[in-house]
C-alpha beads as a LAMMPS data file, in Angstrom:
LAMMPS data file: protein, C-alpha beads

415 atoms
414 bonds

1 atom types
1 bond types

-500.0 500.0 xlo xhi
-500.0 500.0 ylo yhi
-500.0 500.0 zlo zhi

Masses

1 110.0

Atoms # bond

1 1 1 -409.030 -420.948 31.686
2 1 1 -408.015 -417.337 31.336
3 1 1 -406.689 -415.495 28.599
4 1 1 -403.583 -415.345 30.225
5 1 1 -403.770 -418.901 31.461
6 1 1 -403.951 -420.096 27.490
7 1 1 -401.016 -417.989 26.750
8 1 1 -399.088 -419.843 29.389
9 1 1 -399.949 -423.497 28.367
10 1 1 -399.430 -422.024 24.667
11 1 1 -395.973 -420.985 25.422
12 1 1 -395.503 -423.483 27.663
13 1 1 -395.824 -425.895 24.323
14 1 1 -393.672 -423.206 22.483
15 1 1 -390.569 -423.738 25.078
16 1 1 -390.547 -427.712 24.831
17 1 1 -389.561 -427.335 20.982
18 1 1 -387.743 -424.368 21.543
19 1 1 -384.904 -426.174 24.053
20 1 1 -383.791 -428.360 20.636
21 1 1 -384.743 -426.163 17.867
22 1 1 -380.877 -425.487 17.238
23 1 1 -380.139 -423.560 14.266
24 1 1 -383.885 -422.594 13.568
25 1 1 -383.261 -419.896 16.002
26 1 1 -380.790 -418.140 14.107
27 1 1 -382.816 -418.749 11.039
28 1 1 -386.223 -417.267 13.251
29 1 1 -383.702 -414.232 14.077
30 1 1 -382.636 -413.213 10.684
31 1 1 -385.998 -413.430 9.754
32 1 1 -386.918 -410.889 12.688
33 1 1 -384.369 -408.773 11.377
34 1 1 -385.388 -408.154 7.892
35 1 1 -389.251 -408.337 9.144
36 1 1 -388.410 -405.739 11.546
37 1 1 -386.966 -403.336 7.730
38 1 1 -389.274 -404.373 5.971
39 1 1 -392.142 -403.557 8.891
40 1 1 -390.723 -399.812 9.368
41 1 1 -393.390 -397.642 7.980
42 1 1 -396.168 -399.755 9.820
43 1 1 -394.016 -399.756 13.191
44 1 1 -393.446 -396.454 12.911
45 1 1 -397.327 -395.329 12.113
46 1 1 -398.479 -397.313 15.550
47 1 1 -395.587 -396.093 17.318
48 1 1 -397.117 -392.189 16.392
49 1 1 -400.606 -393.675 17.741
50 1 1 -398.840 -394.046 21.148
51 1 1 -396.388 -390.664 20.790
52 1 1 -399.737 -388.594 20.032
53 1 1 -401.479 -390.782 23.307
54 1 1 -398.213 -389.345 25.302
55 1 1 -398.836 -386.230 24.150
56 1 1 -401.954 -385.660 24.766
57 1 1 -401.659 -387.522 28.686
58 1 1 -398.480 -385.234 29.562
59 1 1 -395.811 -387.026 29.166
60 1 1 -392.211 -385.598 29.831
61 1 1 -390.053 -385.025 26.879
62 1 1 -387.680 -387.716 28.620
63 1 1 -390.471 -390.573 28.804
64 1 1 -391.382 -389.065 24.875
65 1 1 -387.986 -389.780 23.688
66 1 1 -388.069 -393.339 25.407
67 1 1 -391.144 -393.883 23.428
68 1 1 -390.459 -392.948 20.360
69 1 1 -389.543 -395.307 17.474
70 1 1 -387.525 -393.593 14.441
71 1 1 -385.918 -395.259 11.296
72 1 1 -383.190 -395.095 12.798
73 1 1 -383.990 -396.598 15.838
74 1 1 -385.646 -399.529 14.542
75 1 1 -382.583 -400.199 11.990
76 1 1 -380.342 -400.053 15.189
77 1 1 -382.935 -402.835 17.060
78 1 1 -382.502 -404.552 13.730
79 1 1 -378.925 -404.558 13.921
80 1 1 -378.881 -405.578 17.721
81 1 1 -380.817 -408.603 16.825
82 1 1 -378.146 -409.961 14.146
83 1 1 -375.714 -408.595 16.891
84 1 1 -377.563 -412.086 19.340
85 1 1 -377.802 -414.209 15.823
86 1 1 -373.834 -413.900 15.973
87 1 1 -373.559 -415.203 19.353
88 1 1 -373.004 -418.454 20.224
89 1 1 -375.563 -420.397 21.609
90 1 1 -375.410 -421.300 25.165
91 1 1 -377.777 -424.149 24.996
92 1 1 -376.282 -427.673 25.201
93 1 1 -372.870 -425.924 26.512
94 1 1 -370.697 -428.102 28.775
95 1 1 -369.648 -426.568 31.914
96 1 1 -367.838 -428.724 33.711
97 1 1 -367.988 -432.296 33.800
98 1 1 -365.965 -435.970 34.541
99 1 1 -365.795 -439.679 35.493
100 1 1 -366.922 -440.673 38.712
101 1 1 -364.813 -443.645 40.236
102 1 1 -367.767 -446.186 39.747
103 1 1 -367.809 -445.277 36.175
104 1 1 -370.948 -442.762 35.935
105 1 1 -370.030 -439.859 33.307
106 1 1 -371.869 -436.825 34.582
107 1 1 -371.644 -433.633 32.737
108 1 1 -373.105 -430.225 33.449
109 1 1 -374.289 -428.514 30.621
110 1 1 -377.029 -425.257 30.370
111 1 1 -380.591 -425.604 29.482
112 1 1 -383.319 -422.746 28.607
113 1 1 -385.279 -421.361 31.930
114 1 1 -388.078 -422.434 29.844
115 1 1 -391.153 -419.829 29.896
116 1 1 -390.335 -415.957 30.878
117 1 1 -392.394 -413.767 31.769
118 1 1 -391.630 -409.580 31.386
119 1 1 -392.881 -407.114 32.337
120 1 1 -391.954 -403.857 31.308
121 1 1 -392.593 -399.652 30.780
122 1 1 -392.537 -397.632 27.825
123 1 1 -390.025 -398.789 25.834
124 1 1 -390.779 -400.255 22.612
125 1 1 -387.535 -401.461 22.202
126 1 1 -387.584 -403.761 24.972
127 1 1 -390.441 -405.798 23.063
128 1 1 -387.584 -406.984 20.388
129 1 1 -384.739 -407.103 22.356
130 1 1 -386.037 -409.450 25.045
131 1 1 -387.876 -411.191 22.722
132 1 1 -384.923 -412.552 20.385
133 1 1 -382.763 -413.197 23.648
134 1 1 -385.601 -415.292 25.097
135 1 1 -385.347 -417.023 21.546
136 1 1 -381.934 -416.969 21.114
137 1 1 -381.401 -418.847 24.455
138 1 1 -384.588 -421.384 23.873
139 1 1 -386.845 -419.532 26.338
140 1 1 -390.537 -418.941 25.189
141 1 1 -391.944 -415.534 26.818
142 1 1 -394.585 -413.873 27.408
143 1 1 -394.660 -409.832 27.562
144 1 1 -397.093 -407.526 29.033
145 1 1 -395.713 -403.722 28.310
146 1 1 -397.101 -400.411 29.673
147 1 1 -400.186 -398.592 27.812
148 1 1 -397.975 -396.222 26.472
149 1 1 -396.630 -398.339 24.026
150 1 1 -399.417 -400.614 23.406
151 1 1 -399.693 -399.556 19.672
152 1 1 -396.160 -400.135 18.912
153 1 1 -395.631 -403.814 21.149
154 1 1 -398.894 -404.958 19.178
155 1 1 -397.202 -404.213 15.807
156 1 1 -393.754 -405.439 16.611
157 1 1 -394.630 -408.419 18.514
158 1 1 -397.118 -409.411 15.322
159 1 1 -394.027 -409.013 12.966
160 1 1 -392.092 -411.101 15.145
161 1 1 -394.613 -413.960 15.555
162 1 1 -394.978 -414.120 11.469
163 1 1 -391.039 -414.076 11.215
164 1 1 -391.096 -416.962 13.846
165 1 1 -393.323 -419.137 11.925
166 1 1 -391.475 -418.396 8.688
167 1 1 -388.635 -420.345 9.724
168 1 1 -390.427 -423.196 11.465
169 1 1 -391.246 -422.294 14.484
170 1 1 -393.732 -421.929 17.199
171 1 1 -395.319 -418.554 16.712
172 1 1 -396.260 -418.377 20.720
173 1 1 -392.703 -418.823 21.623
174 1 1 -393.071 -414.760 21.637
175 1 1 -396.711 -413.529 23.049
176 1 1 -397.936 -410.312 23.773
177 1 1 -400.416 -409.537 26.526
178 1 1 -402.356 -406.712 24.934
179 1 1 -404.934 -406.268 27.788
180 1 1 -402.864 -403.022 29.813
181 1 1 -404.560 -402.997 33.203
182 1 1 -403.860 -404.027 36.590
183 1 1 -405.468 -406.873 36.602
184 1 1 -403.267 -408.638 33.557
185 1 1 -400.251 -407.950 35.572
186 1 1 -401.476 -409.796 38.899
187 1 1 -402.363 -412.512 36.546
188 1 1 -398.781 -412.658 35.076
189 1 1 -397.539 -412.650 38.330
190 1 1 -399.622 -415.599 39.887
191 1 1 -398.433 -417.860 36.823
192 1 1 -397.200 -420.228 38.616
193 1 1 -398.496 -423.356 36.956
194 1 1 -396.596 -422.342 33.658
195 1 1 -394.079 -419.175 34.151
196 1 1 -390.951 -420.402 35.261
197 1 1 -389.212 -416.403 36.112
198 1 1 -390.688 -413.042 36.054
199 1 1 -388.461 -409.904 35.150
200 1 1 -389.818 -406.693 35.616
201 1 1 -387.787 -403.811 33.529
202 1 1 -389.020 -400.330 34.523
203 1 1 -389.020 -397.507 37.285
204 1 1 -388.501 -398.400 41.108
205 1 1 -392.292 -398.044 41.112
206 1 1 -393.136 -401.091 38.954
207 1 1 -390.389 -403.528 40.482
208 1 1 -391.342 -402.957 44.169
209 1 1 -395.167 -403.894 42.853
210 1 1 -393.979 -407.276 41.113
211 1 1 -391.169 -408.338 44.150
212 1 1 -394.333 -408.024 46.575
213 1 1 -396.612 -409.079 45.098
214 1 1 -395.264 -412.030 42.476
215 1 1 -395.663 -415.646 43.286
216 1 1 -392.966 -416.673 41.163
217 1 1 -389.891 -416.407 40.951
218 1 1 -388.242 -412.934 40.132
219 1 1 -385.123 -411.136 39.218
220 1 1 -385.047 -407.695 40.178
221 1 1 -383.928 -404.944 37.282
222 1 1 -383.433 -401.462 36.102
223 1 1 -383.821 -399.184 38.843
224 1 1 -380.748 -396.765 38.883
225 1 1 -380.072 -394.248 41.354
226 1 1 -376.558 -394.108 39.780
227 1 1 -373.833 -392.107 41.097
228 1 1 -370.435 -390.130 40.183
229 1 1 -368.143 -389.646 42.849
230 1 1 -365.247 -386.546 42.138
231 1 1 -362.977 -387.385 44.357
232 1 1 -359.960 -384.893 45.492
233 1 1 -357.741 -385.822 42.818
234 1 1 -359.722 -386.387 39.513
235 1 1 -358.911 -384.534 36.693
236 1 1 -361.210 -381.814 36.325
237 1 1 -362.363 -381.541 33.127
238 1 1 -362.436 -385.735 32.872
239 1 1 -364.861 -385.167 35.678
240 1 1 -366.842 -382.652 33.664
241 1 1 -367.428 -384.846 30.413
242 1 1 -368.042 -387.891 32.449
243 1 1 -370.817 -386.348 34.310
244 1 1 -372.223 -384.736 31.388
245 1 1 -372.478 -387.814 29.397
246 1 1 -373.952 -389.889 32.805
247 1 1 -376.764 -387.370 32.640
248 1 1 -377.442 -385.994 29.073
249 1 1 -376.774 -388.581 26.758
250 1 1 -380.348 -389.799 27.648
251 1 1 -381.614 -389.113 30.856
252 1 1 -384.333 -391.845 30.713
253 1 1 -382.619 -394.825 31.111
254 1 1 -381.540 -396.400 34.231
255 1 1 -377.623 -395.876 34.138
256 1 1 -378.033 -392.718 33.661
257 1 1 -376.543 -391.010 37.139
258 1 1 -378.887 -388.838 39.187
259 1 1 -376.277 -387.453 42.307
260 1 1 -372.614 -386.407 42.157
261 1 1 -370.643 -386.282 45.007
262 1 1 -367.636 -383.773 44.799
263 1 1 -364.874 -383.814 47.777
264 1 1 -364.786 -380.825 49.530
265 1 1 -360.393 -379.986 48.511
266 1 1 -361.597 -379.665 44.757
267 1 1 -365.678 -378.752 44.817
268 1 1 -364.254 -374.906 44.821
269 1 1 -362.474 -375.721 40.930
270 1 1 -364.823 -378.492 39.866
271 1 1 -368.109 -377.811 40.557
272 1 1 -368.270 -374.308 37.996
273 1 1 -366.526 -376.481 35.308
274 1 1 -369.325 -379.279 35.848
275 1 1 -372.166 -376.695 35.739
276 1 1 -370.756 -374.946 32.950
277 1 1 -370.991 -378.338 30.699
278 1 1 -374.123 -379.310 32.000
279 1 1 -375.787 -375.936 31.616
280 1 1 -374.925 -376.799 27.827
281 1 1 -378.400 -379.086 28.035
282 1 1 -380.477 -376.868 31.280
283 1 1 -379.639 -379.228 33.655
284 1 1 -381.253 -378.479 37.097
285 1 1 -378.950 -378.733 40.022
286 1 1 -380.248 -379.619 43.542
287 1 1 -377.487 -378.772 45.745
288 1 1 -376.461 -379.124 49.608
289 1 1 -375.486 -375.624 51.396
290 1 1 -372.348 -376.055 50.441
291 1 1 -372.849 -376.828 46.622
292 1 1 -375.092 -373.297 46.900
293 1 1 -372.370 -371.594 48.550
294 1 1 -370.228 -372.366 45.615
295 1 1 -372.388 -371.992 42.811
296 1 1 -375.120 -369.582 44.079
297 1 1 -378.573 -369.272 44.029
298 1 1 -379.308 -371.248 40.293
299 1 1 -379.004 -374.250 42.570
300 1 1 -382.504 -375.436 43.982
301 1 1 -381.721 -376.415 47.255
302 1 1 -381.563 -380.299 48.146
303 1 1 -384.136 -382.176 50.890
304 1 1 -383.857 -385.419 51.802
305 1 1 -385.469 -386.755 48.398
306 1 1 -383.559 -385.951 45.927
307 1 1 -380.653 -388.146 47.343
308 1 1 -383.037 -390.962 47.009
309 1 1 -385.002 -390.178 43.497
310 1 1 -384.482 -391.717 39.925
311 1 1 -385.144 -388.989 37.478
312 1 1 -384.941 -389.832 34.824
313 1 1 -384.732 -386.207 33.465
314 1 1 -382.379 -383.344 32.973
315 1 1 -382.291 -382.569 36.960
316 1 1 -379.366 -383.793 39.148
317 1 1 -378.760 -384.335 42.899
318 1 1 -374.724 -382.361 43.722
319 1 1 -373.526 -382.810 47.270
320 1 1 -370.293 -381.870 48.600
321 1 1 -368.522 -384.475 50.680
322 1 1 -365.627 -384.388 52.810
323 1 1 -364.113 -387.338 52.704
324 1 1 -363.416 -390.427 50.579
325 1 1 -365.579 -392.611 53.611
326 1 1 -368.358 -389.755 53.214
327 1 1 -368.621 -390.605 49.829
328 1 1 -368.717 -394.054 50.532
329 1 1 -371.359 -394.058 52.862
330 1 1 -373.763 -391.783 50.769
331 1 1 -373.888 -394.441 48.271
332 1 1 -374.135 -397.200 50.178
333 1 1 -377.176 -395.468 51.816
334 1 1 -378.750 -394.097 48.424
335 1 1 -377.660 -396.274 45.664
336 1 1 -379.624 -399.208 44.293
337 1 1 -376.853 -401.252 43.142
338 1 1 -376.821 -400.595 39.711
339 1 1 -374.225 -398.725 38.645
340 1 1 -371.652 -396.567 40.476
341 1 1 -368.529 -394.295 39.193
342 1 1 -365.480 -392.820 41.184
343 1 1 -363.430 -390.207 39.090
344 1 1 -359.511 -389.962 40.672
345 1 1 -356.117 -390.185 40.061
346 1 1 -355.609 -391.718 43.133
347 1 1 -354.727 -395.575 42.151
348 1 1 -355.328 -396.560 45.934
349 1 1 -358.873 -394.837 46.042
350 1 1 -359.598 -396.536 42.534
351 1 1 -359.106 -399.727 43.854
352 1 1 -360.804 -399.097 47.319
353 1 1 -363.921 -397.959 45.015
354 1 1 -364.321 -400.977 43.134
355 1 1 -364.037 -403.480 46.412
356 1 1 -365.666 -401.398 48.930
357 1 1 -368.673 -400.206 46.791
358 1 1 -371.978 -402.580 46.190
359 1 1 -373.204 -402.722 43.243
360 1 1 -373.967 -404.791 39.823
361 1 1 -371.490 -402.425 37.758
362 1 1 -368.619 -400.352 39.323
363 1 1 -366.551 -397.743 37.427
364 1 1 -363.248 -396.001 38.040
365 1 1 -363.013 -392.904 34.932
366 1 1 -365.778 -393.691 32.546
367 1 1 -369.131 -393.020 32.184
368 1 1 -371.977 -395.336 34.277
369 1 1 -373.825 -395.281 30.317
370 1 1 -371.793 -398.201 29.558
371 1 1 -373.639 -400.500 31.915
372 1 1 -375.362 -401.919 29.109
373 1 1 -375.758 -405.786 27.076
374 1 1 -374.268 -404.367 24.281
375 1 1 -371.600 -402.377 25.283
376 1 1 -370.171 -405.482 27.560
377 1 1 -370.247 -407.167 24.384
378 1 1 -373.264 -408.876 25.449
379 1 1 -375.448 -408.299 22.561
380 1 1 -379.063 -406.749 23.799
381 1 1 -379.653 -407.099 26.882
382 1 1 -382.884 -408.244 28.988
383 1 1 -382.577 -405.699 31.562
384 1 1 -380.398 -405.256 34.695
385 1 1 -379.821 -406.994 37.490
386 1 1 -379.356 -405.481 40.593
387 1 1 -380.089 -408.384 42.272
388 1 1 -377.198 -411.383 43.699
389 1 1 -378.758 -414.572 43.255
390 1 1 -378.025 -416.282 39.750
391 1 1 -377.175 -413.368 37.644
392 1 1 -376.061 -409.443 38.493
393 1 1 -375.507 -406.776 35.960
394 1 1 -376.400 -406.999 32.208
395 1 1 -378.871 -410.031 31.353
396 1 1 -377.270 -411.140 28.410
397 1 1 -377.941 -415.230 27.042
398 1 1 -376.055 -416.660 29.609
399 1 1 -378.197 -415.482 32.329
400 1 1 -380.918 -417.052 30.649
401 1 1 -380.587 -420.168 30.929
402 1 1 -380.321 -422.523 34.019
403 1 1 -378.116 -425.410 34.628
404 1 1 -378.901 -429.544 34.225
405 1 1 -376.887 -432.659 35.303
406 1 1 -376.529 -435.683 32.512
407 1 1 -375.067 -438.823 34.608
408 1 1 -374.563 -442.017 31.697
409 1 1 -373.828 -444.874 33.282
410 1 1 -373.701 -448.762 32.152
411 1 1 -376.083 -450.090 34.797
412 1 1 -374.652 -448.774 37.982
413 1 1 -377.128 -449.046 41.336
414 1 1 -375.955 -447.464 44.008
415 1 1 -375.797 -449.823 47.433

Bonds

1 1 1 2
2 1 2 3
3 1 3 4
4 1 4 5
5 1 5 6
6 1 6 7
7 1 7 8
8 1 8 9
9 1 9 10
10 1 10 11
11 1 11 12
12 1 12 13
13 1 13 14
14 1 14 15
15 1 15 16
16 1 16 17
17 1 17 18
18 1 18 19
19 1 19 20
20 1 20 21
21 1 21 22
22 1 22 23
23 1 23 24
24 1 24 25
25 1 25 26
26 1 26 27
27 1 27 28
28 1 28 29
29 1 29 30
30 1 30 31
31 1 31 32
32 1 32 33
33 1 33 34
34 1 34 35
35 1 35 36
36 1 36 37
37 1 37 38
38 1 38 39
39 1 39 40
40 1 40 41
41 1 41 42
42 1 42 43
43 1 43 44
44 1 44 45
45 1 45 46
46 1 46 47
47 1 47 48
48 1 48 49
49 1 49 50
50 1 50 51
51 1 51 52
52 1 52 53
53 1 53 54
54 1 54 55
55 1 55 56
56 1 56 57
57 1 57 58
58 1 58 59
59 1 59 60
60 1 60 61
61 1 61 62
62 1 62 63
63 1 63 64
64 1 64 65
65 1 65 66
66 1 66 67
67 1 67 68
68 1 68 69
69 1 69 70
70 1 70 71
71 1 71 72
72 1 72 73
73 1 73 74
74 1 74 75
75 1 75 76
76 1 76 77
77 1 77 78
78 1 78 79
79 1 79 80
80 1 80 81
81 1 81 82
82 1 82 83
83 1 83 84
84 1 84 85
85 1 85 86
86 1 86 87
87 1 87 88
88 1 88 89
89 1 89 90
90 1 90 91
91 1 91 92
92 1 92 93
93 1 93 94
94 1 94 95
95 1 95 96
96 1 96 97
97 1 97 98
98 1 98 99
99 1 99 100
100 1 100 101
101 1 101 102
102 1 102 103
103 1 103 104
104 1 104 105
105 1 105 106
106 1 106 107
107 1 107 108
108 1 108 109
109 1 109 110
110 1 110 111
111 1 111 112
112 1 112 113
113 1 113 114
114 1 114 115
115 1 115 116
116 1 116 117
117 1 117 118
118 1 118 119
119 1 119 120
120 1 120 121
121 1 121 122
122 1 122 123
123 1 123 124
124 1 124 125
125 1 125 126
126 1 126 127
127 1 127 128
128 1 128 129
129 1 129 130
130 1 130 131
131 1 131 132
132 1 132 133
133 1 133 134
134 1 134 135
135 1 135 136
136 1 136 137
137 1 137 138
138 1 138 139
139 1 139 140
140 1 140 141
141 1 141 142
142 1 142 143
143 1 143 144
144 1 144 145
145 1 145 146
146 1 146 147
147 1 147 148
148 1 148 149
149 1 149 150
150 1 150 151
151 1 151 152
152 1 152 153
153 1 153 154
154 1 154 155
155 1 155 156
156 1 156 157
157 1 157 158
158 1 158 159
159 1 159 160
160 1 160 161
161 1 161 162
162 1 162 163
163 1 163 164
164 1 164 165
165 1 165 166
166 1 166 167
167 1 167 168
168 1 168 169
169 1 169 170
170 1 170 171
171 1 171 172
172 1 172 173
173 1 173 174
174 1 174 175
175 1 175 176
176 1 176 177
177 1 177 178
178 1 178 179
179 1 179 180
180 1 180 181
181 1 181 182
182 1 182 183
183 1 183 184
184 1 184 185
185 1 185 186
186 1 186 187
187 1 187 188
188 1 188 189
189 1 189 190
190 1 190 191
191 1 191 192
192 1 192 193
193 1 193 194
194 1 194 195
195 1 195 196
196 1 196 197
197 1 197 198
198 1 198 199
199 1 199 200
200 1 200 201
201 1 201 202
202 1 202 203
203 1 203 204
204 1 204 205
205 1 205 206
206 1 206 207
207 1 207 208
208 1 208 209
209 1 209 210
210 1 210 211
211 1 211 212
212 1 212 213
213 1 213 214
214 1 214 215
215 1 215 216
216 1 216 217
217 1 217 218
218 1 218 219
219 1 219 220
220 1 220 221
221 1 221 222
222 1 222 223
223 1 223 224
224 1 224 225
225 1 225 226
226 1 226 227
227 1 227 228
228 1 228 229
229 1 229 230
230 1 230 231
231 1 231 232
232 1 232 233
233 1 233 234
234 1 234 235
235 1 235 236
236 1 236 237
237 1 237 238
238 1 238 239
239 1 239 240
240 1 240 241
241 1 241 242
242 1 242 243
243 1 243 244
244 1 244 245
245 1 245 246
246 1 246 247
247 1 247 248
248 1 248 249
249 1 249 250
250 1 250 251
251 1 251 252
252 1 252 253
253 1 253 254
254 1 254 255
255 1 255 256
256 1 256 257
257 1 257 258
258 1 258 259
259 1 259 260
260 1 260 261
261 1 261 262
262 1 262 263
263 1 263 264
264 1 264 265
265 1 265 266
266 1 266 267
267 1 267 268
268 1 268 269
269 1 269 270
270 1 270 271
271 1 271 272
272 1 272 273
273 1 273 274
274 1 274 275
275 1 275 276
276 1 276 277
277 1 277 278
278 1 278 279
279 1 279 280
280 1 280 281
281 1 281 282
282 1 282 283
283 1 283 284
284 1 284 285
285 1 285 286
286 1 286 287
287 1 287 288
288 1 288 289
289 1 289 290
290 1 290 291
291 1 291 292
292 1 292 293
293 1 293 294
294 1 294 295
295 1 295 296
296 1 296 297
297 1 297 298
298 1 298 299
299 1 299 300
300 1 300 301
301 1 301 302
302 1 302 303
303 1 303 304
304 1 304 305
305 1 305 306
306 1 306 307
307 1 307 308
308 1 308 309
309 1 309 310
310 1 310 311
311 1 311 312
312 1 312 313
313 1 313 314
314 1 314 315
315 1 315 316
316 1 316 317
317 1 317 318
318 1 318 319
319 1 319 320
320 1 320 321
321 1 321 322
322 1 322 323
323 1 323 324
324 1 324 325
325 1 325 326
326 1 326 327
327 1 327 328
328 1 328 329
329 1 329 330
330 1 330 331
331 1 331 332
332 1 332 333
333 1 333 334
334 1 334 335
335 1 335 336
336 1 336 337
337 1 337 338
338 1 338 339
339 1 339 340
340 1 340 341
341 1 341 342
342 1 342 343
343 1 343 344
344 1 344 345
345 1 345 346
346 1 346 347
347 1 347 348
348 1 348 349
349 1 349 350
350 1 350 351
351 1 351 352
352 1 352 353
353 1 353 354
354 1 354 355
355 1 355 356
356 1 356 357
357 1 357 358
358 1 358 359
359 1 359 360
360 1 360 361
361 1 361 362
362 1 362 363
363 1 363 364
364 1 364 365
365 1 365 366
366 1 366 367
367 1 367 368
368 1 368 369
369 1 369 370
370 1 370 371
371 1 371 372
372 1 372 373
373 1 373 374
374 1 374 375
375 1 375 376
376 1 376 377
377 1 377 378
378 1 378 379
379 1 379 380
380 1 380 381
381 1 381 382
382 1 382 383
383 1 383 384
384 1 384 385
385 1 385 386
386 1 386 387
387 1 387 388
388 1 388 389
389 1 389 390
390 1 390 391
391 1 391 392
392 1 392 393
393 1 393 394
394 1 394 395
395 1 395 396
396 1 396 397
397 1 397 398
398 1 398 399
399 1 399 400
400 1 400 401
401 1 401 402
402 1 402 403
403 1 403 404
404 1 404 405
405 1 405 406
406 1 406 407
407 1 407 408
408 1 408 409
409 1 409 410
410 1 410 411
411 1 411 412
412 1 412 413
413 1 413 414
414 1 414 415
């Protein structure tokens, strides 16, 4: 038996007393909490391991700032995870139910997934946050991150499993896979006798490698080729600060946009205003001719590409469009389906927007950065979906669980 393969009967153990541990969760997730406080120097040294790593490899600033781990930060994954303690838990929840006419009482309640499998980039983060919503919703899990972040996972994940055993539970209901290469992620993904649902939560790179080549089951995440259409009516200067916080607030992340489309009656007025506010942080614009024609030569010109590239830094994709339709039809061709934003006055077009346009989150005036667990009031999130079968949009507890029939009866047979 593997490596991996132990960690898969071990959590495979964890999950059976997870599914009826009840209120030891919460106690397991306060104890996270203050572990994670108490743990901030020593997170924070390991994380500096992996920043200086990152450093010295090349990494962009944006895929530095994903990385890093400040007091701050950790006090805000802190909070997120008494943010899920405060939730109620899903597990044993009726959701529908009756009396059959031969007397059988049959009830439909959720259940955990069982054992969860993630894998992930370079986000530290991510090692807390799915870990307590795994916990939170009875699901053992195992996580392999990205080298990157190796340092940091290792540390939180060990503060985490000491937490978990301090309040009487199975320390393996939260592993780490701490070998980074290749070969540990085939593993993960060919699981089958113990993982009951993969998630990879990364770049468009890493989820096309687990969808192919996974043999169990998997929900697809996190890739964002995001868009904000201006349509001929919008507000200007609405347009403006919605675009700027779509891109700058943190380029990294995956609902961050990466095109605007402007319509062709307002691009002459809007555009300047847009690249005035997002010269504020050097954004570089990759334009159509017309966007150029309007703005001039500081706009790279656009191939083919850029309509179809995540980022994930300060650069943006601007076409001019001229037409609602247009619009329309360059996202449905480009987007991923994560999260999509029309800017208008124009009730009719709102409404249009939101039925016509495919995808997991779909916005009419407000910025694409609230596709998020926590802003949806969610708690932290688990990633993304982009995906339609059992769960689209922020992963929140809910979406991790899975569904099971109790029929009681008083000896029916059925003839």
């Amino acid at each position: 038996m593997t490596v991996i393969e132990q960690m898969g009967a071990k959590a495979k153990a964890a999950s059976q007393s997870l599914a009826i541990a009840g209120e030891k969760k919460n106690a397991a997730l306060a104890a996270i909490a203050q572990a994670l406080i108490d743990n901030t120097d020593n997170i924070i040294a390991a994380n500096r391991i992996d920043l200086d790593n990152g450093e010295k490899n090349g990494l962009s600033a944006a895929l530095i700032d994903r990385l890093t781990l400040t007091e701050a930060r950790i006090k805000g994954i802190a909070d997120g995870v008494l943010e899920v303690m405060a939730l109620p838990d899903p597990i044993g929840t009726v959701i529908s139910g009756g009396t059959r006419p031969n007397g059988l009482r049959i009830t439909k309640v959720r259940v955990p997934l069982g054992v969860i499998g993630i894998i992930f980039e370079s986000r530290p983060n991510v090692t807390a946050d799915a870990a307590v919503l795994c916990l939170k919703s009875g699901n053992a899990v195992i996580l392999r991150g990205g080298k990157e972040a190796i340092n940091s996972n290792k540390c939180i994940t060990a503060v985490m499993q000491d937490a978990i055993e301090s309040a009487g539970l199975d320390r393996n209901s939260v592993q780490l896979i701490e070998d980074t290469s290749r070969q540990s992620s085939i593993e993960l993904m060919e699981l089958t006798e113990y993982l009951d649902v993969l998630i990879p939560r990364g770049g468009k790179g890493l989820i096309r490698a687990v969808v192919e080549n996974a043999k169990v089951p998997v929900i697809e995440t996190g890739a964002g080729n995001c868009h904000t259409y201006v349509d001929a009516s919008a507000d200007i200067n609405m347009a403006a600060e919605i675009i700027y916080n779509a891109k700058t607030s943190r380029p990294s992340v995956c609902n961050a946009i990466e095109t605007i489309l402007v319509h062709e009656d307002i691009a002459d007025k809007a555009l300047p205003v847009i690249k005035a506010r997002l010269d504020e942080k050097n954004v570089e614009l990759r334009g159509c001719e017309k966007t150029i024609a309007i703005l001039g030569s500081s706009v790279k010109p656009a191939c083919e590409s850029d309509w179809e590239t995540e980022y994930g830094d300060y650069i943006l994709a601007v076409k001019v469009v001229s037409s609602f339709d247009e619009a329309v039809a360059h996202i449905a061709k480009y987007s991923t389906g994560h999260s999509e934003c029309i800017v208008t006055s124009d009730y009719k077009n709102a409404k249009r927007f939101t039925a016509v346009v495919d995808a997991a989150a779909v916005y009419v005036n407000a910025s694409t950065r609230f596709t998020d667990g926590g802003m949806f009031g969610l708690g932290a999130e688990i990633g993304i979906s982009t995906q339609k079968l059992h769960t689209r949009g922020p992963m929140g507890l809910n979406e991790l669980t899975s569904v099971k029939f109790i029929i009681e009866g008083d000896g029916q047979v059925r003839n």
